[in-house]
KOLLO-260073 format. One record per residue (C-alpha): x, y, z. Coordinates in Angstrom, 3 decimals. Example, Ala and Ser with C-alpha at 12.3 -4.5 7.8 and 13.67 -1.06 7.14 Angstrom:
2
@px->12.300&py->-4.500&pz->7.800
@px->13.670&py->-1.060&pz->7.140
END
This chain:
483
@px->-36.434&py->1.606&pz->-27.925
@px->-39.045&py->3.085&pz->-30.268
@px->-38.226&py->7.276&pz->-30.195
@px->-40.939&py->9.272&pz->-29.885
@px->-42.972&py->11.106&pz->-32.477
@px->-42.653&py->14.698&pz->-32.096
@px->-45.546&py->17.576&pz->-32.645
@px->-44.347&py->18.365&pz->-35.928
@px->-43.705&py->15.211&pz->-37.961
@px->-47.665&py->14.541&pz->-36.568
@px->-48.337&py->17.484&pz->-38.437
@px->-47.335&py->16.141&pz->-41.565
@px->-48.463&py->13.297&pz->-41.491
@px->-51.651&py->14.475&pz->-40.625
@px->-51.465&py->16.577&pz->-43.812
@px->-50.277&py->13.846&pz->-46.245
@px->-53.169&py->11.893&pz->-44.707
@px->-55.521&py->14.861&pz->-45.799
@px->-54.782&py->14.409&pz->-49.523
@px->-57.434&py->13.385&pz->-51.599
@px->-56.968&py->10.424&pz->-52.761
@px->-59.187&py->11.046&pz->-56.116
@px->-56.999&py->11.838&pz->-59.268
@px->-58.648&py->14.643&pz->-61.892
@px->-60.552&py->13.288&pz->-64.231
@px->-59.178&py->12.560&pz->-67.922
@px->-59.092&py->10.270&pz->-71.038
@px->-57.717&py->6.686&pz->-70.487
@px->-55.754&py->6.683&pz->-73.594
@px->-53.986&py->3.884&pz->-74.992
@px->-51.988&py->1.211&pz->-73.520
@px->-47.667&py->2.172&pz->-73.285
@px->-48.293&py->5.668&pz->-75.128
@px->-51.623&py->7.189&pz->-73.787
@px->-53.176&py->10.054&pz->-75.217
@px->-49.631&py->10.854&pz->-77.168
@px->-51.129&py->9.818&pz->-80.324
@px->-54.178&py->12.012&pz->-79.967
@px->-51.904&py->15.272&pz->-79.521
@px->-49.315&py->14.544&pz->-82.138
@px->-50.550&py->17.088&pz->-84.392
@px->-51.835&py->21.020&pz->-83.296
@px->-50.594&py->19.951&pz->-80.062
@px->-52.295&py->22.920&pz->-78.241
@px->-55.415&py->22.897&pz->-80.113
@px->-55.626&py->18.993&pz->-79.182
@px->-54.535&py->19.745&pz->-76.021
@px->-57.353&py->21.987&pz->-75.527
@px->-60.200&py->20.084&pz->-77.152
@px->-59.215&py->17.274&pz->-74.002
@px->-59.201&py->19.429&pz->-71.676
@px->-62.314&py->21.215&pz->-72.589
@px->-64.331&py->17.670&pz->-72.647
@px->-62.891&py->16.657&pz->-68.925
@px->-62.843&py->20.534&pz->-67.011
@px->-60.411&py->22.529&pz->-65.431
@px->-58.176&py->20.098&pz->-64.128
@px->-57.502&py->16.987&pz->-66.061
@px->-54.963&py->14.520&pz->-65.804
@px->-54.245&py->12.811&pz->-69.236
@px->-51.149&py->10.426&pz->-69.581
@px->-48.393&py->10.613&pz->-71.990
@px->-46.670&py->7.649&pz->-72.137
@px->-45.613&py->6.708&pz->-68.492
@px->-45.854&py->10.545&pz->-67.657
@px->-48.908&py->11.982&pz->-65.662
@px->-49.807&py->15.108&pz->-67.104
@px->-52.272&py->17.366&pz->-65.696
@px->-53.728&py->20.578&pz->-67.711
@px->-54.936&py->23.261&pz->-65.886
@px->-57.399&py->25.161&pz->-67.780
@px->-58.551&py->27.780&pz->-64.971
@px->-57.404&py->31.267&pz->-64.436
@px->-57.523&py->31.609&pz->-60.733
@px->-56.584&py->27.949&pz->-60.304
@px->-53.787&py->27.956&pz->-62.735
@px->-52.535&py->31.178&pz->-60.540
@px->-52.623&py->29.262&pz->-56.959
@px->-51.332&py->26.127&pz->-58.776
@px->-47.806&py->27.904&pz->-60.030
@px->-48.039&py->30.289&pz->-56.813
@px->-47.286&py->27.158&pz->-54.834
@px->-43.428&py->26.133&pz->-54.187
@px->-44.379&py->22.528&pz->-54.756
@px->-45.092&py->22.966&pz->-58.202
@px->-42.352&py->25.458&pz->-58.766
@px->-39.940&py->22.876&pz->-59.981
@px->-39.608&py->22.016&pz->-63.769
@px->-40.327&py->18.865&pz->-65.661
@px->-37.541&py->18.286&pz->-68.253
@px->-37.389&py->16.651&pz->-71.886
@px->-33.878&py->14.460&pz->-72.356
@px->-33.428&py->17.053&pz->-74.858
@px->-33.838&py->20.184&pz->-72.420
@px->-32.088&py->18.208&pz->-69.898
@px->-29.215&py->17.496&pz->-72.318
@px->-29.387&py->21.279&pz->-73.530
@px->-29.322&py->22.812&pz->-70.299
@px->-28.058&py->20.714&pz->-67.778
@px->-30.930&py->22.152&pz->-65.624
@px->-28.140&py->24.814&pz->-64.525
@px->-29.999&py->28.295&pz->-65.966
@px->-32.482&py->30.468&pz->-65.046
@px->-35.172&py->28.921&pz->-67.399
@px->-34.689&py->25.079&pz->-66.594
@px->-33.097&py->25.318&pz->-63.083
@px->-34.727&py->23.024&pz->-60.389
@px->-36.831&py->25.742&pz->-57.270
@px->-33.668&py->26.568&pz->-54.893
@px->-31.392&py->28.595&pz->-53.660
@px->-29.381&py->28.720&pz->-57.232
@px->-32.187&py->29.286&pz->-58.775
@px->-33.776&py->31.810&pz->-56.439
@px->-30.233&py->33.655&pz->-57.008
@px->-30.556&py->34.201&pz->-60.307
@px->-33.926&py->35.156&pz->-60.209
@px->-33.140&py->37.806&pz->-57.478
@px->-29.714&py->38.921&pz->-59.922
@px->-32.046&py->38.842&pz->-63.455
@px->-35.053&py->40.981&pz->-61.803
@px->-33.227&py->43.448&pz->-59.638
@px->-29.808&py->44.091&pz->-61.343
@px->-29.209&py->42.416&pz->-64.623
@px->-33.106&py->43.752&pz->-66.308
@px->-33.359&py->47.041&pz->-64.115
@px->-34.554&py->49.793&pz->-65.965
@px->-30.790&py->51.490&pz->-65.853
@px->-29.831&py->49.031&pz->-67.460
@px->-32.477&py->48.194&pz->-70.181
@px->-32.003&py->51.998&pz->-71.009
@px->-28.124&py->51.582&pz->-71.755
@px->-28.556&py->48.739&pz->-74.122
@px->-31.698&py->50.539&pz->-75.903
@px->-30.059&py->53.929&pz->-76.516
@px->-26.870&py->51.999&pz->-77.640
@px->-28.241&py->48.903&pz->-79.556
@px->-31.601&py->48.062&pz->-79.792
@px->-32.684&py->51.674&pz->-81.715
@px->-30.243&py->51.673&pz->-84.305
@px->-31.072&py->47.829&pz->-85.473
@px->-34.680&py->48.427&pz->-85.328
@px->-34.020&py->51.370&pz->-87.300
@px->-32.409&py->49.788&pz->-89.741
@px->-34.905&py->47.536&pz->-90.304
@px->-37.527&py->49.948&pz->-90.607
@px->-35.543&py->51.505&pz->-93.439
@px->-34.711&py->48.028&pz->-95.130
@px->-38.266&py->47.794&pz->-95.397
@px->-39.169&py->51.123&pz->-96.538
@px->-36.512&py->50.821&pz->-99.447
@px->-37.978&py->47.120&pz->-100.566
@px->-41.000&py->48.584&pz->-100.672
@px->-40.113&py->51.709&pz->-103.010
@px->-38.469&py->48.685&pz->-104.873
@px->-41.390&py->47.147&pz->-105.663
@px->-40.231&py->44.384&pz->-103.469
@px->-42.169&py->42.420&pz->-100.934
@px->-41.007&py->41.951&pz->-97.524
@px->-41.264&py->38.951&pz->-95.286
@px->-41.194&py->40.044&pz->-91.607
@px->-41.096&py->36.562&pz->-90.365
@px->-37.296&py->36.231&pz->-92.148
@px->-36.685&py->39.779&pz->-91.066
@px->-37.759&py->40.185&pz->-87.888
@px->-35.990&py->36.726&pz->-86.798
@px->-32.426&py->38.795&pz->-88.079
@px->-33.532&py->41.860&pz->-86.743
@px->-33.973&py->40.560&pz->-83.397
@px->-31.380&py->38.174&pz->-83.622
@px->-28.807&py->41.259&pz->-84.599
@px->-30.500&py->43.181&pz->-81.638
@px->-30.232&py->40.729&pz->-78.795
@px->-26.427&py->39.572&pz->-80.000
@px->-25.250&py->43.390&pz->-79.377
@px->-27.627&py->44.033&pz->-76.132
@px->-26.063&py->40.914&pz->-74.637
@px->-22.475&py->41.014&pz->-75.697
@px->-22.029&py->44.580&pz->-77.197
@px->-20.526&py->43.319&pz->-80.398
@px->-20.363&py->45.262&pz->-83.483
@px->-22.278&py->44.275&pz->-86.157
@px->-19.848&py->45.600&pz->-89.248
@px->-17.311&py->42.814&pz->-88.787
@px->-17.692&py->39.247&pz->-90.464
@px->-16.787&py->37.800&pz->-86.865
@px->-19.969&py->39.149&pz->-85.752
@px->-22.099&py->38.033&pz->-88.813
@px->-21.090&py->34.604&pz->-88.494
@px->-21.205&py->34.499&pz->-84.666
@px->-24.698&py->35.933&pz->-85.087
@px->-26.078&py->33.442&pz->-87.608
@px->-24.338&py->30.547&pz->-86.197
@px->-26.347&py->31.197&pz->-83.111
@px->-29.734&py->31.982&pz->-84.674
@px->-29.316&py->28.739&pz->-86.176
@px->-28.932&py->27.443&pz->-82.593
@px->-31.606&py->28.822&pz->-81.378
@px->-34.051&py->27.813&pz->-84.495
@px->-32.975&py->24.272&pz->-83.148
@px->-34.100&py->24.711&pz->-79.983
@px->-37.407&py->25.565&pz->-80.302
@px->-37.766&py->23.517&pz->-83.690
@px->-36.466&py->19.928&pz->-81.431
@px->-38.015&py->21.132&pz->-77.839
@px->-41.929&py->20.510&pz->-78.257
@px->-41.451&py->17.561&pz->-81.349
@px->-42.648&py->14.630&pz->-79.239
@px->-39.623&py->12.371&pz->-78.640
@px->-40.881&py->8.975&pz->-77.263
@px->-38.026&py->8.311&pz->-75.116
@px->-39.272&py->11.126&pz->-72.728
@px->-42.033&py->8.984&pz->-72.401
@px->-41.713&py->5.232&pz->-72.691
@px->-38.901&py->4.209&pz->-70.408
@px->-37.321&py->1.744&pz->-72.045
@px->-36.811&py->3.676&pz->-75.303
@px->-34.071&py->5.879&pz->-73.537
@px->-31.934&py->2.121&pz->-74.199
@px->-32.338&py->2.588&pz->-78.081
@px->-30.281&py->4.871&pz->-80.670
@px->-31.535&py->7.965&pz->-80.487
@px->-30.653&py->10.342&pz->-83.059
@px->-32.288&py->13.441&pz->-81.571
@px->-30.580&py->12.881&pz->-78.483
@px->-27.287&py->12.724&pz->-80.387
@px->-28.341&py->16.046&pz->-82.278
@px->-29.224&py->17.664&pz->-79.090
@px->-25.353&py->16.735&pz->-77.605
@px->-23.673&py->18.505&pz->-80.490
@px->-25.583&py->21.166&pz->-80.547
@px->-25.170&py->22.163&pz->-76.804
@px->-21.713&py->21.241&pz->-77.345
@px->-21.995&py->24.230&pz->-80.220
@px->-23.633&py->26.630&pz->-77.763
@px->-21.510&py->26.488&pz->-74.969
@px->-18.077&py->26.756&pz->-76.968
@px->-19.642&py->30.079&pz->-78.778
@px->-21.146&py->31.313&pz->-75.334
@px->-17.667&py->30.590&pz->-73.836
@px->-16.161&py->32.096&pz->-76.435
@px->-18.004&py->35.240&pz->-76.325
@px->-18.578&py->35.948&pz->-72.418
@px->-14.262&py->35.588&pz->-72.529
@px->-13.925&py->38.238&pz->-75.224
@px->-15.823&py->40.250&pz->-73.330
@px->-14.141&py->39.562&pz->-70.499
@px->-10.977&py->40.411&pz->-72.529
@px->-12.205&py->43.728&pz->-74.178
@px->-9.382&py->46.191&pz->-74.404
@px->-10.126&py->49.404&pz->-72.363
@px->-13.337&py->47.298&pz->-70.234
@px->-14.516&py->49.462&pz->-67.875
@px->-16.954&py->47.720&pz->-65.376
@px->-17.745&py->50.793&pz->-63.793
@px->-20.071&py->51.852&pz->-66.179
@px->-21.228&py->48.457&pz->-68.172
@px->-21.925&py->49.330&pz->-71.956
@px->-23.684&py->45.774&pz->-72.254
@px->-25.618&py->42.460&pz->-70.263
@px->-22.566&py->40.748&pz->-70.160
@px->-20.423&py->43.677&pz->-68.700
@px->-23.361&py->44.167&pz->-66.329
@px->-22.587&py->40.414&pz->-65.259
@px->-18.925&py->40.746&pz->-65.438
@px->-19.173&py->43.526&pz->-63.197
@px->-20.865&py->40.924&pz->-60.494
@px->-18.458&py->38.377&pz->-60.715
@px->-16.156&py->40.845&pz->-59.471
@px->-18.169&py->41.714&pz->-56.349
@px->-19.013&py->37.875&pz->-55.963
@px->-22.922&py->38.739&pz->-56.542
@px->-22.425&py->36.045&pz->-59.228
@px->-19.951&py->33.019&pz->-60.794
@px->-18.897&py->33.010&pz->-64.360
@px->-21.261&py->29.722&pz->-65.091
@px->-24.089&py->32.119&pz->-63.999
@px->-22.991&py->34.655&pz->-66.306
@px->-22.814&py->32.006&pz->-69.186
@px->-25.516&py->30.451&pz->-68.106
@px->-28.209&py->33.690&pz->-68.380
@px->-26.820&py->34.649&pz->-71.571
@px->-27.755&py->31.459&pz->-72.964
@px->-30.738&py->32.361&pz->-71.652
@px->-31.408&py->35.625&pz->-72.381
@px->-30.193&py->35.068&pz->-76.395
@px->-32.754&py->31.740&pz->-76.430
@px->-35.937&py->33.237&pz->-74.388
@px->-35.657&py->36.680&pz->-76.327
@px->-35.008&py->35.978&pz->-79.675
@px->-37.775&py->33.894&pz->-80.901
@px->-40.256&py->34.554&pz->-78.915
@px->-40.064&py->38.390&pz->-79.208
@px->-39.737&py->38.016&pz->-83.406
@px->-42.833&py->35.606&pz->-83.135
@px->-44.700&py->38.761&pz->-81.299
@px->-44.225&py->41.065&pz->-83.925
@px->-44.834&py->38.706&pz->-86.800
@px->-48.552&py->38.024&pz->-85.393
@px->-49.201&py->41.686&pz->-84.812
@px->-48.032&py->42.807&pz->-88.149
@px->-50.112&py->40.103&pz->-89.941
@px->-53.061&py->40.730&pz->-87.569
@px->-53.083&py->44.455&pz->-88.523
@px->-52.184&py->43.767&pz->-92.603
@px->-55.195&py->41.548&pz->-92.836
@px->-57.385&py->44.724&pz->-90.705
@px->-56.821&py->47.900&pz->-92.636
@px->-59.240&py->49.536&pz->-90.831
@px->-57.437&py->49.039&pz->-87.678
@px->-54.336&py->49.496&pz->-88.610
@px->-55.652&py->52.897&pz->-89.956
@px->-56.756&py->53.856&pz->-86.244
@px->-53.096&py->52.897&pz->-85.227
@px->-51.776&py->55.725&pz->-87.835
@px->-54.192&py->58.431&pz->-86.967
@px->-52.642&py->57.977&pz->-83.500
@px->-49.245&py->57.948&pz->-84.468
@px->-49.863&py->60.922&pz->-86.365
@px->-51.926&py->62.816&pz->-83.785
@px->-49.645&py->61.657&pz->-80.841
@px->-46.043&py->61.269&pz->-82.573
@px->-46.174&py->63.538&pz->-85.429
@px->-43.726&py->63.046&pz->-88.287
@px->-40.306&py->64.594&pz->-86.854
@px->-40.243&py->62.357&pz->-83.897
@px->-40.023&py->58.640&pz->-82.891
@px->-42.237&py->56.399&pz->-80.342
@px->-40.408&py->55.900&pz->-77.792
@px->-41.023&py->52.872&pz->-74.827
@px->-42.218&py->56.193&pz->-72.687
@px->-45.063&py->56.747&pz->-74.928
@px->-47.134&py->53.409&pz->-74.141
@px->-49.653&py->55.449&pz->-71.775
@px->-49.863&py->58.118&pz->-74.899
@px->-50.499&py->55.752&pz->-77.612
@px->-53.091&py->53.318&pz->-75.483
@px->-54.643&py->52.509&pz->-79.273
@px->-51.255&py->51.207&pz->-80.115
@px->-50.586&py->49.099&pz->-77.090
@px->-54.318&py->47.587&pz->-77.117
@px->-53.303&py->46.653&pz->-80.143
@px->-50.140&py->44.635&pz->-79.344
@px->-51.961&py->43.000&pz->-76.079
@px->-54.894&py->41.753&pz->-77.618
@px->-52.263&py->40.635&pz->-80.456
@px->-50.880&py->38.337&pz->-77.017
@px->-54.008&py->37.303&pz->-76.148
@px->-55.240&py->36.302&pz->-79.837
@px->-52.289&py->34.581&pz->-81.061
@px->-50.390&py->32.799&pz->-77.772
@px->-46.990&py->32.889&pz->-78.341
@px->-46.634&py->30.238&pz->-75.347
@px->-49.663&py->28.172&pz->-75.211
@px->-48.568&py->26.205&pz->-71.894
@px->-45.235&py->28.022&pz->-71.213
@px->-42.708&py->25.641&pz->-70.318
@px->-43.941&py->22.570&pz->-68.145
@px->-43.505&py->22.339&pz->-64.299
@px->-43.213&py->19.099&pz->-61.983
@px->-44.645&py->18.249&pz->-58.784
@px->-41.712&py->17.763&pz->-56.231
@px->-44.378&py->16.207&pz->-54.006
@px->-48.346&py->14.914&pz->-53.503
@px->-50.547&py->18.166&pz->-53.159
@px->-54.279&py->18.767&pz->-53.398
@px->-55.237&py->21.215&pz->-56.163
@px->-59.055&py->21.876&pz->-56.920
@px->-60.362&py->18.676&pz->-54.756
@px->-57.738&py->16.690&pz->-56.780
@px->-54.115&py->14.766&pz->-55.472
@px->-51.331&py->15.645&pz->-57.800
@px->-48.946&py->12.929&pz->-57.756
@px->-45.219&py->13.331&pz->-57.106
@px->-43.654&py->13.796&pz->-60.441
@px->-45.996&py->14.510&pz->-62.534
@px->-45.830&py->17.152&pz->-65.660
@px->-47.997&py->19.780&pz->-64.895
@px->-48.907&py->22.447&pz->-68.121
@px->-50.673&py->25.596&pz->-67.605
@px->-53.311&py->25.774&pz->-70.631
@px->-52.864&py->29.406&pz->-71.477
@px->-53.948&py->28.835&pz->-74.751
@px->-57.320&py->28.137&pz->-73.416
@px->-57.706&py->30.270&pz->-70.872
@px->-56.830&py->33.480&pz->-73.467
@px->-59.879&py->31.941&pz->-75.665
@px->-62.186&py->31.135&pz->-72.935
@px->-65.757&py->32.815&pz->-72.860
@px->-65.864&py->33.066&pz->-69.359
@px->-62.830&py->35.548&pz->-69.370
@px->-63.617&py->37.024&pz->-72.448
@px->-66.029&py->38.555&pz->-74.792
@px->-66.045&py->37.268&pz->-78.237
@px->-62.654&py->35.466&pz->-77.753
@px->-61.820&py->34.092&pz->-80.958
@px->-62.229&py->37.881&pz->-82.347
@px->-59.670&py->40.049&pz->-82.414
@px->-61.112&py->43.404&pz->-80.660
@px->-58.043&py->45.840&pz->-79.517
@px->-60.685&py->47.940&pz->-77.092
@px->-61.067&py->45.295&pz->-74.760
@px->-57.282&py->46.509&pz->-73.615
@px->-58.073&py->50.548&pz->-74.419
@px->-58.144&py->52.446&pz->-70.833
@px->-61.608&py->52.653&pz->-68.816
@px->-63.481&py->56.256&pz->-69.530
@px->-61.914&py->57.657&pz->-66.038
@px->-58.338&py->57.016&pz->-67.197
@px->-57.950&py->53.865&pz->-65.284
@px->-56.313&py->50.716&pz->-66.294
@px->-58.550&py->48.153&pz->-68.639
@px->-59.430&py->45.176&pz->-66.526
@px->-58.612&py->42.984&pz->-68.988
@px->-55.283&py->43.512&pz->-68.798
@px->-54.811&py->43.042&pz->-64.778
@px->-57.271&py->40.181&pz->-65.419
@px->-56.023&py->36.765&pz->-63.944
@px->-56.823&py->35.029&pz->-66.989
@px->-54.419&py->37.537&pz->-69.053
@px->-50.879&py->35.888&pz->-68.570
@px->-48.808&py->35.877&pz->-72.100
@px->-45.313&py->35.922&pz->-69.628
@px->-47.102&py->33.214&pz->-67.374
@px->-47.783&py->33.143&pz->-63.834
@px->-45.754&py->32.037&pz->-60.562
@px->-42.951&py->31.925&pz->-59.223
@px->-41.438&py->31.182&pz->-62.749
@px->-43.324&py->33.388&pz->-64.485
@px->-41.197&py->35.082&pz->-67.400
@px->-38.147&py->36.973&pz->-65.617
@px->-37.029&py->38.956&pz->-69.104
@px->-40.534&py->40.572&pz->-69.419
@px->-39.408&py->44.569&pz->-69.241
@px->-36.571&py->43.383&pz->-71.772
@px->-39.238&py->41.191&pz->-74.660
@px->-41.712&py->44.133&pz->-73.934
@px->-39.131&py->46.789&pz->-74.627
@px->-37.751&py->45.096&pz->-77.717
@px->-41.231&py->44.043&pz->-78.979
@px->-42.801&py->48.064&pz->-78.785
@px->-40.044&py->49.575&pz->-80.344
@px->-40.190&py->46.969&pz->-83.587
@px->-43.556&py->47.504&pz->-83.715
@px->-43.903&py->51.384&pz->-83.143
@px->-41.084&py->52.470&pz->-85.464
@px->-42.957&py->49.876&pz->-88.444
@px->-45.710&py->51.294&pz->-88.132
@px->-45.432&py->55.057&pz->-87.662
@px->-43.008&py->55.010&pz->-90.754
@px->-44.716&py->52.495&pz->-92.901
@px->-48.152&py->50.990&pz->-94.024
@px->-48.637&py->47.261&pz->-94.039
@px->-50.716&py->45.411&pz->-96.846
@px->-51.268&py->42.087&pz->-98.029
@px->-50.196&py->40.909&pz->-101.780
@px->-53.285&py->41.161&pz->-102.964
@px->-55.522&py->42.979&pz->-100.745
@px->-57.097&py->39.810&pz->-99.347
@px->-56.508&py->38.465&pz->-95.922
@px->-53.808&py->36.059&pz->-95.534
@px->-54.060&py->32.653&pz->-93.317
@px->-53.846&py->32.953&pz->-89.550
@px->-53.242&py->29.698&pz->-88.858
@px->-50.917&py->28.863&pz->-86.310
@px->-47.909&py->26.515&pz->-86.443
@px->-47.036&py->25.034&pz->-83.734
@px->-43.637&py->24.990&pz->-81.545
@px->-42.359&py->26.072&pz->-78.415
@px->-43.017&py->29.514&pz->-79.608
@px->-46.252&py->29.553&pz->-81.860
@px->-45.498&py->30.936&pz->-85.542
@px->-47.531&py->32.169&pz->-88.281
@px->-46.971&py->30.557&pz->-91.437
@px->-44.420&py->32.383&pz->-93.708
@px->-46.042&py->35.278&pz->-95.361
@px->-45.122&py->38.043&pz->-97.172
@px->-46.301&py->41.773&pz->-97.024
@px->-46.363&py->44.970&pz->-99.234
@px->-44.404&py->48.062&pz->-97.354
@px->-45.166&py->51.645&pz->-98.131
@px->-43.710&py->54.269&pz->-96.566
@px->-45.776&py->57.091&pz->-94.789
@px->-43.332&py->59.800&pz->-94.827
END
């Protein structure tokens, strides 16, 4: 006896009926690898040039993979606003990294949607953000900032890309797991880990055609083998650290002196389990550190190779700040010259052209277009920071397009859909208040102590390099101090 077919299954098969059947429009590409061969160098600039020639919403295939490229502001917004396409697409080496257990790679569900709820309301609040500042994150930027300042009474030049990457490094180490920085334990701990993370995004975007053509994953793969000692690296250190913490004589979880003791603290309530706590601070140490560094690389080199900027920067400093003081995160709204600055810096140089790639769990319809089950889907946010229709003048860099509105009021461009350097979505960047904190107080403290030239007075290259964090080439700058 055939059992009936209740109200709501009709439903949905009424909507998977609906779909469109038409697939977004896109190059054929090659037999067995697609268009990989036509993206195997700028990746985001080819990327872009595609998706320019074919619209919006493209679908372009790499390898076996479907990939569609959304190209649209308001588009790109419903597209990751939607729980379908919530999920993420995974390299073997991200898969192999991960396990698809933390915050960043985690399939959409309820662990997921945990950890989200613990990173956003508890772990990042602002109490929190404020211990690890005042205790950590001040005194290494400092340092820097005085490192500098002596190389450049030296005569020597500095090389913020080096730098910063320590700096930060040194600064996210002791926010996370409140280390101190004077023993050798710590210095090897430290660079052991940077050199883990420099892996990471070095191996995560290099095009490995296994991901890609099936029947390569049946081959020697020496990536893959790479990528299985180095987790295997990460997870003992992580271990390793979260249990000295864990261990620290005189802890007092009452009043949490760093991330980790913020977690630990949970575990003891049951908020969270120790994987989660090993799991975010893998991902708090690998989202913050490069990415953050990379930040204040491109806005130190965008302002070197502007004098006369950077000179409008100082006056402010100087008018605002004054020389026996030191910008603090609560002076954003009071230096708005400073901040346009370091947002149109985000929008100029893209630190994450597409962010990190989602998957369709399902068929949906997106712009008049079916996107198939499975498919990679990339949000081009590259393009849509350099597209005319959003922007004046994009591939200029023009800090008043961020400066306030003449009544006071917030600059459009900066609540603009098509403004989204933490992404968009439902996994849109969950460490924001933390990279944003980090990233202002590098970049304040540089430049309201020193000035910032090239070697010889001539801009340097601004080409980009590119990686799952896009880099400026290594450059070197001359430091004088203002004070």
């Amino acid at each position: 006896m055939n059992r009936p077919v209740f109200r709501e299954e009709v439903a949905q098969m009424s909507a998977v009926t609906a779909l469109p059947r038409k697939l977004p429009p896109g190059p054929r590409g090659l037999p067995v690898f697609g268009s990989l061969l036509e993206i195997r160098h700028d990746t985001h600039l080819a990327i872009d040039r595609l998706a320019r020639r074919y619209g919006d919403i493209c679908l372009m295939r790499f390898g076996s993979v479907p990939t569609v490229v959304i190209s649209d502001a308001e588009m790109l917004q419903e597209a990751f606003g939607k729980t379908e396409l919530a999920d993420r697409w995974a390299s073997e080496i991200m898969n192999t990294l991960s396990k698809q257990r933390d915050l960043v790679m985690a399939p959409y569900g309820e662990r997921w949607r945990q950890m989200q709820r613990f990173a956003n309301r508890e772990l990042l609040s602002a109490r929190n953000l404020n211990t690890v500042r005042e205790r950590y994150m001040e005194v290494v930027v400092n340092d820097l900032v005085e490192q500098m300042g002596a190389m450049g009474e030296a005569g020597e030049m500095v090389s913020p890309p080096e730098m910063t990457a320590r700096s930060n490094s040194s600064l996210m180490f002791r926010s996370i797991f409140g280390q101190d920085e004077g023993t050798d334990e710590f210095r090897q701990l430290r660079d052991t880990l940077l050199d883990y993370v420099n892996w990471i995004f070095a191996s995560a975007t290099a095009t490995n055609l296994a991901d890609y053509i099936p029947w390569l994953k049946f081959l020697p793969n020496s990536a893959l083998k790479e990528a299985v000692r180095q987790s295997e690296i990460g997870t003992a250190i992580i271990t390793s650290l979260v249990d000295s913490a864990r261990n620290r004589p005189g802890l007092d979880l009452s009043s949490p002196a760093c991330l980790v003791e913020v977690m630990l603290a949970q575990e003891e309530v049951g908020e969270i389990d120790s994987d989660m706590t090993k799991d975010l601070s893998m991902d708090l140490l690998i989202a913050g550190t490069d990415t953050s560094a990379q930040t204040v690389n491109w806005t130190l080199l965008l302002l070197a190779n502007r004098p006369e900027i950077q000179a409008k920067v100082h006056e402010e400093m100087d008018r605002v700040i004054g020389r026996d003081a030191l910008p603090t995160v609560d002076d954003r709204t009071r230096l708005p010259y400073t901040f346009a600055c370091l947002a149109e810096s985000m929008r100029y140089r893209t630190i994450g052209p597409f962010g990190l790639p989602h998957k369709a769990s399902e068929d949906i319809e997106l712009g008049g277009y079916r996107i198939p089950a499975e498919a990679q889907v990339l949000g081009n946010i590259y393009s849509i920071h350099h597209d005319p229709r959003y922007w004046d003048s994009p591939h200029e860099f023009i800090p008043e397009r961020f400066l306030p509105q003449g009544d006071g009021s917030m600059p459009p461009a900066l609540t603009s859909p098509a403004y989204i350097p933490f992404g968009t979505g439902h996994r849109h960047c969950p460490g924001r208040r933390f990279a944003e904190t980090t990233v202002w107080l590098h970049i304040t403290r540089m430049l309201h102590k020193l000035r910032f030239e090239t070697p010889d007075g001539t801009p340097l290259s601004e080409d980009e390099v590119f990686g799952l964090a896009i880099s400026p080439q290594p450059y070197s700058l001359r430091a004088s101090r203002r004070w």
